[in-house]
N, CA, C and O atoms as CSV, one atom per row, in Angstrom:
chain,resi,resn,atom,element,x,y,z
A,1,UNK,N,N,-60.805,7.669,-22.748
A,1,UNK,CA,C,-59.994,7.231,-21.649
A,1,UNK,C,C,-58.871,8.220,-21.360
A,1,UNK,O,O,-57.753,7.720,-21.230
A,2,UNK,N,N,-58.983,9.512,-21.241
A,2,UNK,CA,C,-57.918,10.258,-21.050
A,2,UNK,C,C,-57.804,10.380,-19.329
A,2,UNK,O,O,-58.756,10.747,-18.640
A,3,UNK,N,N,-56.447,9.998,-18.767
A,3,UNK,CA,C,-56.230,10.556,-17.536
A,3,UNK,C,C,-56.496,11.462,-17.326
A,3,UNK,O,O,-56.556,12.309,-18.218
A,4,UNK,N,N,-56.760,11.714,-16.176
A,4,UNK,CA,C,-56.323,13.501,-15.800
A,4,UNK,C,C,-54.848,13.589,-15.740
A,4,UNK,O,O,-54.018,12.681,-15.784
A,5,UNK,N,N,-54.697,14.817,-15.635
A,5,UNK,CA,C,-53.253,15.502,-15.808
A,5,UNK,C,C,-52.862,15.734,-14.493
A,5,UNK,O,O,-53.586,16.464,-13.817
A,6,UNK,N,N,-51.851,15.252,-13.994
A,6,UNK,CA,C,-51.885,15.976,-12.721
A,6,UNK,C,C,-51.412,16.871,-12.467
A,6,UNK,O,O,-50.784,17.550,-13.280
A,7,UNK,N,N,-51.608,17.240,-10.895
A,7,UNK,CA,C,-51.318,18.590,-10.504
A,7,UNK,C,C,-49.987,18.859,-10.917
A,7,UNK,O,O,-49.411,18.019,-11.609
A,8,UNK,N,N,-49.327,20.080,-10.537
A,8,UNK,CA,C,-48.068,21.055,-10.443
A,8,UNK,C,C,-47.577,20.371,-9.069
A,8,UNK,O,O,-46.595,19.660,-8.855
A,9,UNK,N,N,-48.461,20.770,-8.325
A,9,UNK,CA,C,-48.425,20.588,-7.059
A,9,UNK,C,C,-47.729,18.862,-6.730
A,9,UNK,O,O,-46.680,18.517,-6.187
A,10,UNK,N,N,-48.796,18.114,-7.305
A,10,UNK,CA,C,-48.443,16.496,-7.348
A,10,UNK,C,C,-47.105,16.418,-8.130
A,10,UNK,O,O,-46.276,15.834,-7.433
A,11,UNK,N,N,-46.834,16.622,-8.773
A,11,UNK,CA,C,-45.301,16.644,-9.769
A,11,UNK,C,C,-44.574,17.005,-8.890
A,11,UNK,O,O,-43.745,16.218,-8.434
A,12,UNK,N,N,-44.684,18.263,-8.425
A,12,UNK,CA,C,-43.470,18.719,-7.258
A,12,UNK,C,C,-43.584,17.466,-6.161
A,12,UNK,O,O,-42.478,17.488,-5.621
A,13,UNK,N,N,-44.096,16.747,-5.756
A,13,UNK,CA,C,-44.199,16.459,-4.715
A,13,UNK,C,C,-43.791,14.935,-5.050
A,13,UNK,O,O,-43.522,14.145,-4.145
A,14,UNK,N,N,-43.766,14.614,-6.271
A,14,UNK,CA,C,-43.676,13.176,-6.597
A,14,UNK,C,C,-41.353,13.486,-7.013
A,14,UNK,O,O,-40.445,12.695,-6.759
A,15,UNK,N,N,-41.293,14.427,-7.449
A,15,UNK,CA,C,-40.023,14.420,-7.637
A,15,UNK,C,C,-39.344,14.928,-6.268
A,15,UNK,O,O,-38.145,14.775,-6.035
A,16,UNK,N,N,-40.179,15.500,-5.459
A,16,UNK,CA,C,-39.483,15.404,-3.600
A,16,UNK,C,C,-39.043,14.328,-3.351
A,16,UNK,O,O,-37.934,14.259,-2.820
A,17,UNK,N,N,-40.032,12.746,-3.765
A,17,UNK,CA,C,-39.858,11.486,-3.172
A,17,UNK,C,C,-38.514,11.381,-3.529
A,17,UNK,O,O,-37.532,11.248,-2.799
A,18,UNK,N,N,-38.619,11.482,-5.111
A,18,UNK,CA,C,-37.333,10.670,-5.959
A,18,UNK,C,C,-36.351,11.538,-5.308
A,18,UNK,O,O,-35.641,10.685,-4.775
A,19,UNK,N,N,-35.877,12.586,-5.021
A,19,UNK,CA,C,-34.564,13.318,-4.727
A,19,UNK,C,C,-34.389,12.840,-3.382
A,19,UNK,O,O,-33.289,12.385,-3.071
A,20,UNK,N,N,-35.495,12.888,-2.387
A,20,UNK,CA,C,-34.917,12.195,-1.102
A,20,UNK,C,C,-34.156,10.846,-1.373
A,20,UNK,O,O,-33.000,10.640,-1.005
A,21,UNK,N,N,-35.042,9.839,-2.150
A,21,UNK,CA,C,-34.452,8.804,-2.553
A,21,UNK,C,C,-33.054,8.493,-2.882
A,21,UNK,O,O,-32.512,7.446,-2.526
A,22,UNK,N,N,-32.432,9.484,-3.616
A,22,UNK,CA,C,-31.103,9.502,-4.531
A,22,UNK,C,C,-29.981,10.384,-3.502
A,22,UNK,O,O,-28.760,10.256,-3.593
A,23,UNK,N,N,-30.736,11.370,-2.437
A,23,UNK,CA,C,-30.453,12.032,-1.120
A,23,UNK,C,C,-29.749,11.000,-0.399
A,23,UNK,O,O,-28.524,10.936,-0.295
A,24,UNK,N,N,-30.855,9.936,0.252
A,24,UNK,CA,C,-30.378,8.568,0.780
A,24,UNK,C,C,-29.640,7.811,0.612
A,24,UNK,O,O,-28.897,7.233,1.406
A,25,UNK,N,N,-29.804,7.695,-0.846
A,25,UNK,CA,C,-28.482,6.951,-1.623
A,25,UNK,C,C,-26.868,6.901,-1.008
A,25,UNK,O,O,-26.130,6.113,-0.417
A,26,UNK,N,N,-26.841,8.442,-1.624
A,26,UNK,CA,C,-25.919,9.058,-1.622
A,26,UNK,C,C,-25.350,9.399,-0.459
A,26,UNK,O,O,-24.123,9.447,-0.383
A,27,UNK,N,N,-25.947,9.613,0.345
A,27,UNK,CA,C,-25.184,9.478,2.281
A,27,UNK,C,C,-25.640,8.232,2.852
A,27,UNK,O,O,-25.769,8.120,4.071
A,28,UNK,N,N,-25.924,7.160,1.946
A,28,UNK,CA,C,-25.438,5.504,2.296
A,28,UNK,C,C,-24.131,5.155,1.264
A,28,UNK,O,O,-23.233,4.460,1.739
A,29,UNK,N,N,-24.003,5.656,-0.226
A,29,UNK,CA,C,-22.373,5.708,-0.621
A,29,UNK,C,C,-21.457,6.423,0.086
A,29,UNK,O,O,-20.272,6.090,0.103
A,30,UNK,N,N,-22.100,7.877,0.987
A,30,UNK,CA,C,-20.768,8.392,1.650
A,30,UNK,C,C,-20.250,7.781,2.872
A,30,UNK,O,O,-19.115,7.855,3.341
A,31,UNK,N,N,-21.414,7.084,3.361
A,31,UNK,CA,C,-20.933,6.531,4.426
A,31,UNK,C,C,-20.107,4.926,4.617
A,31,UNK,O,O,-19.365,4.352,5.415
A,32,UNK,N,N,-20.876,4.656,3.166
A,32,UNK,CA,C,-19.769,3.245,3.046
A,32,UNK,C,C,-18.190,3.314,2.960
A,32,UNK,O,O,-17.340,2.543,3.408
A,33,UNK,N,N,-18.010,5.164,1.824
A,33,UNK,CA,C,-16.745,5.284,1.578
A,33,UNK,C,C,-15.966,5.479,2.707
A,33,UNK,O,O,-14.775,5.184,2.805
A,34,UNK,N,N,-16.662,5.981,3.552
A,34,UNK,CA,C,-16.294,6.816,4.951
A,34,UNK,C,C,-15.498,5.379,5.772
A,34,UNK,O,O,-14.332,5.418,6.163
A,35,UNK,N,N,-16.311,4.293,5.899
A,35,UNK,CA,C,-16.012,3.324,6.694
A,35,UNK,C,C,-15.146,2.419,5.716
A,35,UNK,O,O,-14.793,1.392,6.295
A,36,UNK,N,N,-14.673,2.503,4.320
A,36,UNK,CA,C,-13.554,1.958,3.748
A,36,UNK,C,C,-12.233,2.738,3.957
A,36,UNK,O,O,-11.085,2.310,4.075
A,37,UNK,N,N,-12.620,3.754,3.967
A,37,UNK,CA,C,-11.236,5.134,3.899
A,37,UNK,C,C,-10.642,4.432,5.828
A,37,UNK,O,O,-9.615,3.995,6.347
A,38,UNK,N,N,-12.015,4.716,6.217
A,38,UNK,CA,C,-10.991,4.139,7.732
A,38,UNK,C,C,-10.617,3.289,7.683
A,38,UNK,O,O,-9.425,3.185,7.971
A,39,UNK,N,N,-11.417,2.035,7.263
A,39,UNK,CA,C,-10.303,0.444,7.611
A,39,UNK,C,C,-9.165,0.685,6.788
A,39,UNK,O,O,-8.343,-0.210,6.984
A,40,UNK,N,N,-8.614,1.852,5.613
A,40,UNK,CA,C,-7.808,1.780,4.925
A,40,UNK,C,C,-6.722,2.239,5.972
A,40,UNK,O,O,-5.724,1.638,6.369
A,41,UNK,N,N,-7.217,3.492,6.301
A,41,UNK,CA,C,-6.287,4.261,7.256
A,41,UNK,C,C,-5.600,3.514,8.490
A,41,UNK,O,O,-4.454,3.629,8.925
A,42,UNK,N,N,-6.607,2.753,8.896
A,42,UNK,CA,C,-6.132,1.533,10.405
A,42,UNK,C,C,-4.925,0.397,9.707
A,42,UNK,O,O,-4.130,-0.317,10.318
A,43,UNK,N,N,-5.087,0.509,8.523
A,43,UNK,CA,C,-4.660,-0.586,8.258
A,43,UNK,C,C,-2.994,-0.182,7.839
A,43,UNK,O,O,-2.025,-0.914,8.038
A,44,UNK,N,N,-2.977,1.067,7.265
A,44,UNK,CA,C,-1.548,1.868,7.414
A,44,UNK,C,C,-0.925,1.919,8.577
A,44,UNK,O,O,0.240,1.648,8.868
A,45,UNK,N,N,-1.822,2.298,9.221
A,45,UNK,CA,C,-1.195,2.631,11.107
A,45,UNK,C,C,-0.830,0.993,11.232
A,45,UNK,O,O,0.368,0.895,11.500
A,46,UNK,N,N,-1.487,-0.354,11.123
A,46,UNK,CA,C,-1.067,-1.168,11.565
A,46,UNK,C,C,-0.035,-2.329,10.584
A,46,UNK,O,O,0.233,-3.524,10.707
A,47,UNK,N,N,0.386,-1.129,9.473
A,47,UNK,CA,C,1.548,-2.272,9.072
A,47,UNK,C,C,2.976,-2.128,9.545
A,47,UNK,O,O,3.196,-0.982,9.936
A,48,UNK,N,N,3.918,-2.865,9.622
A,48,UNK,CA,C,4.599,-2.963,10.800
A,48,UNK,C,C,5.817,-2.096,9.868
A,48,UNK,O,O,5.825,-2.154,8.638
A,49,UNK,N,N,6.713,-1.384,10.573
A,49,UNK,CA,C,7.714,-0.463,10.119
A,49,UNK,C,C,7.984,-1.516,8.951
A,49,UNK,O,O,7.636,-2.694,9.024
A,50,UNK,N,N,8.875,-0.748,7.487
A,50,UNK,CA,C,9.845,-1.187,6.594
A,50,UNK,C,C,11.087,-1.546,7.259
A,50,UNK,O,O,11.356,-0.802,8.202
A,51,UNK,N,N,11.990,-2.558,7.011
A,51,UNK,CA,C,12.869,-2.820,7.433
A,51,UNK,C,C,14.144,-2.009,6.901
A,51,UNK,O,O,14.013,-1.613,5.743
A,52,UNK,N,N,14.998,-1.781,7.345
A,52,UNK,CA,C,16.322,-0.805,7.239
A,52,UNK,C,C,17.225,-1.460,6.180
A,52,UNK,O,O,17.668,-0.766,5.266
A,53,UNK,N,N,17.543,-2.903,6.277
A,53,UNK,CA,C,17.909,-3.131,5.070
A,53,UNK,C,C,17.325,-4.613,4.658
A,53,UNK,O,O,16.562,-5.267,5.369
A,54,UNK,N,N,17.798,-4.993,3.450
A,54,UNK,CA,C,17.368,-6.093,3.102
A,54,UNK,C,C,18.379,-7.223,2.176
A,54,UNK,O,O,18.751,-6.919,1.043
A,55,UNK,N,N,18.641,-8.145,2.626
A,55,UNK,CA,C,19.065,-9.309,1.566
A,55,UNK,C,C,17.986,-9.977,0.358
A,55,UNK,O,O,16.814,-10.289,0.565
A,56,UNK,N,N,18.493,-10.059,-0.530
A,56,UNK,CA,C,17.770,-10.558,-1.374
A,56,UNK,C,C,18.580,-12.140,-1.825
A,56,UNK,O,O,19.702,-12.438,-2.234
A,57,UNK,N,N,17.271,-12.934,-1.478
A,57,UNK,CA,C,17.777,-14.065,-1.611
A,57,UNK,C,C,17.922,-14.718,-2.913
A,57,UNK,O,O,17.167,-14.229,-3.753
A,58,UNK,N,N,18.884,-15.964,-3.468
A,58,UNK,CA,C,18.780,-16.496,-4.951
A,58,UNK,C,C,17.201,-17.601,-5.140
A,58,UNK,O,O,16.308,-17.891,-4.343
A,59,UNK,N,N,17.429,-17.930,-6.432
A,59,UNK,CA,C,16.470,-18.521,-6.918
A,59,UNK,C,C,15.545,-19.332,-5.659
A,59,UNK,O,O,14.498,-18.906,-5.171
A,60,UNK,N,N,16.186,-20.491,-5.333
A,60,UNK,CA,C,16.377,-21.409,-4.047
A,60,UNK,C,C,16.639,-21.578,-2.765
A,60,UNK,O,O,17.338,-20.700,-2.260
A,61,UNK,N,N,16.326,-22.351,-2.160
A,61,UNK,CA,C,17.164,-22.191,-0.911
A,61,UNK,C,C,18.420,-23.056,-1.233
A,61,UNK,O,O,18.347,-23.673,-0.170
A,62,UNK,N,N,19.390,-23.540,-1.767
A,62,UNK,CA,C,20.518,-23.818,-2.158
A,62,UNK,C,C,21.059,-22.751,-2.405
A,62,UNK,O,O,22.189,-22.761,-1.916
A,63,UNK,N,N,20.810,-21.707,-2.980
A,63,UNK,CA,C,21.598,-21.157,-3.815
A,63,UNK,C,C,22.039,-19.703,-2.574
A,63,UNK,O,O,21.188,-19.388,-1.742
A,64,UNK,N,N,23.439,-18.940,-2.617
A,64,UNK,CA,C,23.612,-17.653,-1.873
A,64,UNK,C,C,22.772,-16.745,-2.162
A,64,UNK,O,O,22.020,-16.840,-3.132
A,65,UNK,N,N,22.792,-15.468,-1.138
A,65,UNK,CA,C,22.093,-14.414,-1.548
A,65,UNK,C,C,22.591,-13.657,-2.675
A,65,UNK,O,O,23.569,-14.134,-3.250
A,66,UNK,N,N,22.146,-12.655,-3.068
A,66,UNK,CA,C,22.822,-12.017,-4.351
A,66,UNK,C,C,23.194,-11.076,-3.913
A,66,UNK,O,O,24.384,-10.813,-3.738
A,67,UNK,N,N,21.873,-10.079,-3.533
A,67,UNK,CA,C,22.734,-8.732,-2.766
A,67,UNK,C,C,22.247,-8.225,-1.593
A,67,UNK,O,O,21.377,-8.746,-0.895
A,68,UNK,N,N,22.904,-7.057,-1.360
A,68,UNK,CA,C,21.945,-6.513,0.202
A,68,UNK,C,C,22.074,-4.984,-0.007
A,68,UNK,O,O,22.866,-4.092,-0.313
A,69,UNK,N,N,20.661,-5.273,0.391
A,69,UNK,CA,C,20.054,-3.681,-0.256
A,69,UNK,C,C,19.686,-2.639,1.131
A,69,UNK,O,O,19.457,-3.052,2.268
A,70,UNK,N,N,19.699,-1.333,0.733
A,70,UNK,CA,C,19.058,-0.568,1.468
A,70,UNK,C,C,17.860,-0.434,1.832
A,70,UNK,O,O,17.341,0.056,0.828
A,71,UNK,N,N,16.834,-0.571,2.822
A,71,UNK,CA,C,15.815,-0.803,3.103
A,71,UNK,C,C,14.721,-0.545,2.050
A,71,UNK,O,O,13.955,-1.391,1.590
A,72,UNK,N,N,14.779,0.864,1.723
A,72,UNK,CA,C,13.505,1.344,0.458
A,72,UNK,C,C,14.100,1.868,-0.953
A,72,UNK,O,O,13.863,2.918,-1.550
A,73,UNK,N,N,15.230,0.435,-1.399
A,73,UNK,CA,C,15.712,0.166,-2.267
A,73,UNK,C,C,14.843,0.262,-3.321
A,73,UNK,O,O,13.998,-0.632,-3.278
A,74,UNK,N,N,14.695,1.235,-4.538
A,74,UNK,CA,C,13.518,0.517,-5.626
A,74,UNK,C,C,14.127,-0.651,-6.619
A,74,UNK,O,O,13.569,-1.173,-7.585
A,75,UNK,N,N,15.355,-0.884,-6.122
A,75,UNK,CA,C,15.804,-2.192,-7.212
A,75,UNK,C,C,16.082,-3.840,-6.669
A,75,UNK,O,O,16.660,-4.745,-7.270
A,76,UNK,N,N,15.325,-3.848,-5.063
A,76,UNK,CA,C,15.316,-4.564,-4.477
A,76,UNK,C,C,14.090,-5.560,-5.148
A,76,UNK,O,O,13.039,-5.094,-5.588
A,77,UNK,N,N,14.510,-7.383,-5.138
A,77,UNK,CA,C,13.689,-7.825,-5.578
A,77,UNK,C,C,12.409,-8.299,-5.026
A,77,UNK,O,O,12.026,-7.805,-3.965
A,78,UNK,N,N,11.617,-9.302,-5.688
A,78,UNK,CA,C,10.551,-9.781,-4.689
A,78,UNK,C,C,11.017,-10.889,-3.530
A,78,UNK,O,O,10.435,-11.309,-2.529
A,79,UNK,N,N,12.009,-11.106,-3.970
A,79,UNK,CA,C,12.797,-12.027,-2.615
A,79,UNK,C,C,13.457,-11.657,-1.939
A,79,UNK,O,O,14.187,-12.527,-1.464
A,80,UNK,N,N,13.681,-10.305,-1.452
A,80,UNK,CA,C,14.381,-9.865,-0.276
A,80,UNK,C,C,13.293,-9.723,0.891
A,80,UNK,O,O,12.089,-9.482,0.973
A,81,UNK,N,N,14.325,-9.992,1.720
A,81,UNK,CA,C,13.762,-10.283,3.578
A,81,UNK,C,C,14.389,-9.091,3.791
A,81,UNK,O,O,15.140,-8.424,3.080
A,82,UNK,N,N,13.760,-8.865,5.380
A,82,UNK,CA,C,14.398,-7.571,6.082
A,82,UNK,C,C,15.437,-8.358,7.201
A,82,UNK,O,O,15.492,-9.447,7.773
A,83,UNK,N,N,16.343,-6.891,7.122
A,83,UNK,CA,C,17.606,-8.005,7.751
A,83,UNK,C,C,17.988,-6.910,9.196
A,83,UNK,O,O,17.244,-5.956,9.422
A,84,UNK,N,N,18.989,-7.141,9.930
A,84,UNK,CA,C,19.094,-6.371,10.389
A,84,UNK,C,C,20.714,-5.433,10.385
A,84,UNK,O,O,21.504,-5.768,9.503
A,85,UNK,N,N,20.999,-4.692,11.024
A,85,UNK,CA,C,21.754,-3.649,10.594
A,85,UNK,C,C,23.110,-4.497,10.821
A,85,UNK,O,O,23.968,-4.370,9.947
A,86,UNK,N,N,23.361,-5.277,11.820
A,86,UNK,CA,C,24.517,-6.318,11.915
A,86,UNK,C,C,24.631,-7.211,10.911
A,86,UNK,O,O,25.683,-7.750,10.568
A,87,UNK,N,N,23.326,-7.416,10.328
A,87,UNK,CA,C,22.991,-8.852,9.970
A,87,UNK,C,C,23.677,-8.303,8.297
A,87,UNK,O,O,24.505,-8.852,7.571
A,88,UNK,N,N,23.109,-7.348,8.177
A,88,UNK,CA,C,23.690,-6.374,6.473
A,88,UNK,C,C,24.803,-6.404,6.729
A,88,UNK,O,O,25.339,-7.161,5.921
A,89,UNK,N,N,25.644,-5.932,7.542
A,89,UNK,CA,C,27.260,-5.891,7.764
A,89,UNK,C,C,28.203,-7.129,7.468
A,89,UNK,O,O,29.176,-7.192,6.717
A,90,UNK,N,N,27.468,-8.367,8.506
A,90,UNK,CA,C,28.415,-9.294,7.958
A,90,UNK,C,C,27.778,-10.176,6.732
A,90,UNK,O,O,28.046,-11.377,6.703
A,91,UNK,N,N,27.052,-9.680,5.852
A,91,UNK,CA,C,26.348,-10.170,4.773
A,91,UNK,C,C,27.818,-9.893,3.924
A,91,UNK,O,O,28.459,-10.739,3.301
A,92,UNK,N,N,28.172,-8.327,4.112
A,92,UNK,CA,C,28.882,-7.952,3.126
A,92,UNK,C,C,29.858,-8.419,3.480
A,92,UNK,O,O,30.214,-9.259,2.654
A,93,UNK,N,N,30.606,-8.332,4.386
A,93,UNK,CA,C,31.582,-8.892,4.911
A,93,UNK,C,C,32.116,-10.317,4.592
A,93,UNK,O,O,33.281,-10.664,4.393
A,94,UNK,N,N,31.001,-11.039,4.592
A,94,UNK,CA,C,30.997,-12.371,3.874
A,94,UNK,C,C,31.162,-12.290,2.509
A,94,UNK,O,O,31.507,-13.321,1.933
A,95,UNK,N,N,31.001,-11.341,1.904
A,95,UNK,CA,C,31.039,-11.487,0.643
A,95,UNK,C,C,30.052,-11.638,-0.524
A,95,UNK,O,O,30.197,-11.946,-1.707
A,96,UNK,N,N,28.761,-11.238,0.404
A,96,UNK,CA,C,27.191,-11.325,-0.513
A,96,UNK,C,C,27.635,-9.294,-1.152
A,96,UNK,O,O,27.921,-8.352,-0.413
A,97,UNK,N,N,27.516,-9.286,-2.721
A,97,UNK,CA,C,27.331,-8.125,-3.357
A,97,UNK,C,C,26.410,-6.850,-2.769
A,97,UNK,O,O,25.206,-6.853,-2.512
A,98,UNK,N,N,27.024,-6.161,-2.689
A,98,UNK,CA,C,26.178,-4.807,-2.146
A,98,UNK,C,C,24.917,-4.319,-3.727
A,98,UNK,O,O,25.533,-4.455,-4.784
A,99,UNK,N,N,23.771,-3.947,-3.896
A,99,UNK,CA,C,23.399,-3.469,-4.112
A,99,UNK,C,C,23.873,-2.681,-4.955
A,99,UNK,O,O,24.154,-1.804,-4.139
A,100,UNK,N,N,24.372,-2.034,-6.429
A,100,UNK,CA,C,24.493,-1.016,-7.170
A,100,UNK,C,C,24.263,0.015,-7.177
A,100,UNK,O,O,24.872,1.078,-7.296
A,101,UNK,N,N,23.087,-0.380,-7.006
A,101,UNK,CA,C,21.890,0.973,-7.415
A,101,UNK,C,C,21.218,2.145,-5.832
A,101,UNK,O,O,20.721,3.270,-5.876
A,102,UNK,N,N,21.563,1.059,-4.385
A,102,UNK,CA,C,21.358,1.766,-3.563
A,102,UNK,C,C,22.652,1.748,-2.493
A,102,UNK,O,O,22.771,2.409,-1.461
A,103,UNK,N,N,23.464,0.897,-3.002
A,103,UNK,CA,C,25.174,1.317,-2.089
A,103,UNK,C,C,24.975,1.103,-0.563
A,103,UNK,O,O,25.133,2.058,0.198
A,104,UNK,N,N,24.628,-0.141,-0.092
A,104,UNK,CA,C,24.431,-0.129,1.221
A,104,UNK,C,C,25.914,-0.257,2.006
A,104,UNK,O,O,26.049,0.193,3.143
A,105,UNK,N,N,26.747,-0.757,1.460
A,105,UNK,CA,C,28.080,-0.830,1.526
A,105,UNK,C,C,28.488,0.793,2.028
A,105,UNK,O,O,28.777,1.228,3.142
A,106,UNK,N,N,28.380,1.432,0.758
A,106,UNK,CA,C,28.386,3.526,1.531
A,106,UNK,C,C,27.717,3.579,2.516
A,106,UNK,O,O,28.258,4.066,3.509
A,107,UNK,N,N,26.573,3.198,2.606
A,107,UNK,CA,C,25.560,3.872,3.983
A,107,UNK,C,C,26.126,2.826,5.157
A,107,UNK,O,O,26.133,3.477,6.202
A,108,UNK,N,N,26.498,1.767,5.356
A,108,UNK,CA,C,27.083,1.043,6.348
A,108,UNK,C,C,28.318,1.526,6.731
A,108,UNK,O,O,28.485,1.296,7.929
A,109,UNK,N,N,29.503,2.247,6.096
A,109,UNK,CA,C,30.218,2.995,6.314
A,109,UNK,C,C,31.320,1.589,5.660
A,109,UNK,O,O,32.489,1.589,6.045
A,110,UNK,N,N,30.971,0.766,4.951
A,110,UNK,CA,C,32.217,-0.286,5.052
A,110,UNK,C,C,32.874,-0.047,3.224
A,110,UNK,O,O,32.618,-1.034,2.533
A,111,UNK,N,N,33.426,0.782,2.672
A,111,UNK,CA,C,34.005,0.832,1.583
A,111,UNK,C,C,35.597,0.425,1.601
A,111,UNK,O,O,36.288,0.735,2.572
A,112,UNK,N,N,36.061,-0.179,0.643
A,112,UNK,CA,C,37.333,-0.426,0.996
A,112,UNK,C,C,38.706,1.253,0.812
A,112,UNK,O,O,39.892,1.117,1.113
């Protein structure tokens, strides 16, 4: 019961299939990446500006804010809102703590 051996010829031609195969593959992964990279990219273009500054609110809604930060504060918490440039002014003014670490108080121009 011995097979025949096959050709050179048939070998070459059987590993053509498989490389087209893995060919195909591979520009159906580039093209998936292709169409993730864009919805990534659309999705940058469509997030809406960072806000200029920010209050960070306490625990609760009872409780005051703590501080008010500079917009791309890195010591700003997960509870700060974006505020606006009046809205930061009489924050401080009121008496909510400026920020330490990013001095919105300096950049507002209001130091005593």
């Amino acid at each position: 019961m011995n097979d025949p051996v096959p050709s050179r010829l048939a070998l070459l031609r059987f590993l053509e299939r498989v490389q087209e195969r893995d060919l195909a593959r591979t520009r159906r992964w580039i093209l998936d990446e292709e169409r993730r990279e864009a919805e990534r990219q659309r999705g940058i273009q469509a997030r809406p500006p960072a806000p200029e500054w920010l209050i960070e609110v306490g625990l609760n809604r009872h409780t005051a804010p703590e501080y008010v930060h500079v917009g791309d504060c890195w010591n700003a918490g997960r509870r700060s809102q974006g505020i606006s440039r009046d809205q930061a002014r009489r924050a401080l003014a009121d008496g909510i703590k400026p920020c330490p670490q990013c001095q919105p108080d300096t950049a507002l121009g209001m130091l005593d």
